[in-house]
N, C-alpha and C positions, 0 to 999 in steps of 0.2 A: 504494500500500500504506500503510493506516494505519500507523505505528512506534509508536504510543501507544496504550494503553488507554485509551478513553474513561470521563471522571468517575471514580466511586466504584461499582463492580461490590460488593455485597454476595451472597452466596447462602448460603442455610442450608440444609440438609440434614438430614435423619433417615433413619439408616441401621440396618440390621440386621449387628449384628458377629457373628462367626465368628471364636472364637479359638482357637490353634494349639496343638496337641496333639500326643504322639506318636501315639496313638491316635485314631480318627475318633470312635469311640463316645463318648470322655471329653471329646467339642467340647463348652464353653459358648457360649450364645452371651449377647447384650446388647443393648441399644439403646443406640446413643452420638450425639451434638451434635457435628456440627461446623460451623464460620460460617467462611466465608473473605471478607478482605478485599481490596480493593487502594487503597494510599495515594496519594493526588493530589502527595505533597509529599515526607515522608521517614517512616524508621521512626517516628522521635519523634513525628512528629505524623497518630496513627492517629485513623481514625473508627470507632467500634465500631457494628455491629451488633444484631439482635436477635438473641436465642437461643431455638430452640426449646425444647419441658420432654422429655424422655423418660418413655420408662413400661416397664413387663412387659409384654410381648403373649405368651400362652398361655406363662404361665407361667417362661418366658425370664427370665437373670439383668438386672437390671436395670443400664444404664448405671452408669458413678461420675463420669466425664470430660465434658468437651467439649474443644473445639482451636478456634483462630484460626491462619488463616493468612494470614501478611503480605506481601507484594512489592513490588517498586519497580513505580511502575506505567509504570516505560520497560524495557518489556520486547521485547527483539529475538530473532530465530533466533541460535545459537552465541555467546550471549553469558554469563559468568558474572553471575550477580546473588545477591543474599543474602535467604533465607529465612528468617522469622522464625516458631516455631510454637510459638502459646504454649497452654499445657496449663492447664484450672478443672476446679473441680468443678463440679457443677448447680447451686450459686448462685454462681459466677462469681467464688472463690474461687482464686487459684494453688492448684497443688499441688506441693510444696516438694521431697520427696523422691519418689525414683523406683526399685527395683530393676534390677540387671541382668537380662538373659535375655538367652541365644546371645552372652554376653559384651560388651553394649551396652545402655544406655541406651534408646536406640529405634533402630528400623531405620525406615528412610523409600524406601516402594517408590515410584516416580515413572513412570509410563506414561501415553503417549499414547492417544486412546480409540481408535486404530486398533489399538493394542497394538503397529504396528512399534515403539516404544523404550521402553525400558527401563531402570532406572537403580537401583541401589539401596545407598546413604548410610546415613551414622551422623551428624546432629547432633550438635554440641556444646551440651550443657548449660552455658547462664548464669545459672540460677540463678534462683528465682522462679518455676516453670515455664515459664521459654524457654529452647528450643533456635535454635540458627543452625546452617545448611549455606551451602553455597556450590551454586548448580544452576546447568545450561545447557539449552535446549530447541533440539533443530536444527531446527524448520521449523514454521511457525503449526500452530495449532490448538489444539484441546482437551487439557488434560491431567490427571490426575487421582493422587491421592498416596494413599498409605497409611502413615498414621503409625501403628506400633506401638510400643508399651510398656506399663510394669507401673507404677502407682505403688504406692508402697512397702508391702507385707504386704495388696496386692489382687490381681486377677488379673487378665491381661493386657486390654487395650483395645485396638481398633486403630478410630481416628478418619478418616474419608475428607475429603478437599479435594481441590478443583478450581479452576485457572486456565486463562485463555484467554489462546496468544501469538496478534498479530493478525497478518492480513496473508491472503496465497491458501493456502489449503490443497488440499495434492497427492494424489488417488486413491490408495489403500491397494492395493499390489501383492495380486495373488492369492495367497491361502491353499497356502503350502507343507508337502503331506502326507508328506511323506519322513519315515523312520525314523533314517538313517543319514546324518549333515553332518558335515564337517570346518571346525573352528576351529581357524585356522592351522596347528598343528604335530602337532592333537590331533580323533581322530577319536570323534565321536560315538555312540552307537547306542543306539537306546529301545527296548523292548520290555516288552512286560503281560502280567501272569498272567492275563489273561480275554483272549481273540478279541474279543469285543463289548463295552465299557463300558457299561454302565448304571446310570442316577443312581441312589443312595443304597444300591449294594455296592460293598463292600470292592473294590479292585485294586492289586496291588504294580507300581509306576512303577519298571524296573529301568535304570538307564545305565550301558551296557558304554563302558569308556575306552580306545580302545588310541593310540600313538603312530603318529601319520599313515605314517612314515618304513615301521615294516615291520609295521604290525596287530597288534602284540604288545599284550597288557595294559597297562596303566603300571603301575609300581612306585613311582612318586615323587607320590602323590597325599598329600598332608597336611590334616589338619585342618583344616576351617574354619568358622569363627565356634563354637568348640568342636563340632561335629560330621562328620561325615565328608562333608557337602555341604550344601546350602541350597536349595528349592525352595520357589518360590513359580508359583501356579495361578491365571491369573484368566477366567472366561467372556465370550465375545465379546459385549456389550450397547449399545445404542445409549448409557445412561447408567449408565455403573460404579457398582457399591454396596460397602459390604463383603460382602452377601451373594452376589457370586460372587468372591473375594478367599480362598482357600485356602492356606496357610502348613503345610508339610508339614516332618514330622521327618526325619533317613537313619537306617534300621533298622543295628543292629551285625552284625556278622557276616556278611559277604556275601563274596564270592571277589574275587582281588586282582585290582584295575582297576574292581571294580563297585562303584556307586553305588545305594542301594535305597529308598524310603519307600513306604511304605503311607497311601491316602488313599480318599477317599469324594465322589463330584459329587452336590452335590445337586438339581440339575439337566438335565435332556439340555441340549443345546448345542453348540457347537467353546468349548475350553479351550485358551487357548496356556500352555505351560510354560515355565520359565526354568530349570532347575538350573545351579547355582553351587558349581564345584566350585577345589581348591587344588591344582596342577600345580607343584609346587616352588616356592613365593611368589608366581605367579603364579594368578592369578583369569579360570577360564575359564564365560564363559557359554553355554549351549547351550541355543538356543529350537526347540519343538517345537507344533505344534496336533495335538490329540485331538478323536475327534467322541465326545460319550456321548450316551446313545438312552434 
């Protein structure tokens, strides 16, 4: 097993962003730059890449961003290492200030391209346009991030990077289509306002919560990341883009234990879901795959 990245791996990417809305209808979208690196030595002494240019295609709002992403390039399974991701504009300018949204700086979605893992971080802002995390990858392969945030008095961007841990990688168990999973203490249950999903209408994504112990509702679900849960959607693809990368609002008002958002696939496919919800301080994940037709 290789434990090393070989050289200096550059990959540039042009991707179509999808940004997150409470509404489907009020989706913008973009084209955003992102370059990922990897360093032969330490952070200090990076090699930059090229950068691709973005543009409008039919009419689409146009990028403001690009992203660099940095790693040690001794990267192993189950190990912490620090991530460095630095945020320009289209001339390769930092960008200094950032807004919050859902009460963070950026969120950084981090899946593997089989989509078993899942992972999702709040860098810390250094200033300059870089963020650092601290990340772990349990088992070689592909993996792929989704940096989201706002700079300041713009509207949201979300920039994709990709690394590769090395070594054997292990067959992606079969597609589990169950509605209904228990995580730990906390039982799950999905259910759609359409029998059939189909790409680009409307369907409300409902998750009933009850406590494993006796099926009851829960009552002790709390706030999180300011809303009453967090869901993030992405389509099974040989190489992930932002354009299957979905970022979903929770609707208000829904009956206690339930979790709601309204969303839109813009393509048939299988969709795995993550919702993220707050169980008395704790942060429960609950994954599901969807087929839309």
């Amino acid at each position: 097993m290789n434990r090393f990245l070989n050289a200096i791996a550059i990959t540039t990417t042009l991707v179509l962003v999808q940004a997150c809305s409470s509404l489907p209808k009020a989706e913008e979208k973009a084209m955003s730059v992102s370059t990922h690196q990897h360093e032969e030595r330490s952070m200090s002494e990076s090699h930059h890449g090229e950068h691709s240019t973005s543009s409008t295609v039919h009419g689409e709002k146009k990028a403001l961003t690009q992203a660099k992403l940095k790693v040690s390039s001794n990267i192993t399974p189950n190990k912490n290492i620090s991530l460095l991701i630095d945020v320009q504009d289209l001339e390769g300018k930092a960008i200094a200030k950032f807004d919050n949204f859902q009460e963070k700086l950026m969120h950084l979605i981090i899946v593997s391209d089989d989509l078993q893992f899942f992972s999702h971080l709040h860098p810390t802002y250094k200033d300059n346009g870089q963020f650092q995390v601290e990340a772990s990858f349990p088992k070689a392969g592909g993996y792929t991030f989704f940096s989201d945030y706002k700079p300041a008095g713009q509207s949201e961007q979300i920039s994709v990077l990709k690394t590769q841990v090395p070594g054997i990688t292990i067959a992606a168990p079969e597609i589990d289509i169950k509605r209904s999973k228990t995580f730990n203490d906390t039982q799950v249950n999905l259910a759609l306002s359409e029998p059939t999903v189909k790409a680009g209408k409307e369907v409300t994504l409902m998750f009933k919560l009850q406590d494993a112990s006796n099926n009851q509702p829960l009552t002790d679900l709390q706030p999180y990341l300011g809303e009453k849960g967090h869901l993030v959607i992405l389509r099974q693809s040989s190489s992930l883009t932002a354009a299957d990368y979905i970022h979903a609002h929770a609707l208000n008002n829904t009956p206690t234990g339930q979790v709601h958002f309204m969303t839109s696939f813009p393509q048939a496919g299988k969709y795995k879901l993550w919702g993220q919800f707050n169980r008395n301080g704790k942060i429960i994940t609950a994954d599901f795959w969807i087929n839309v037709v």
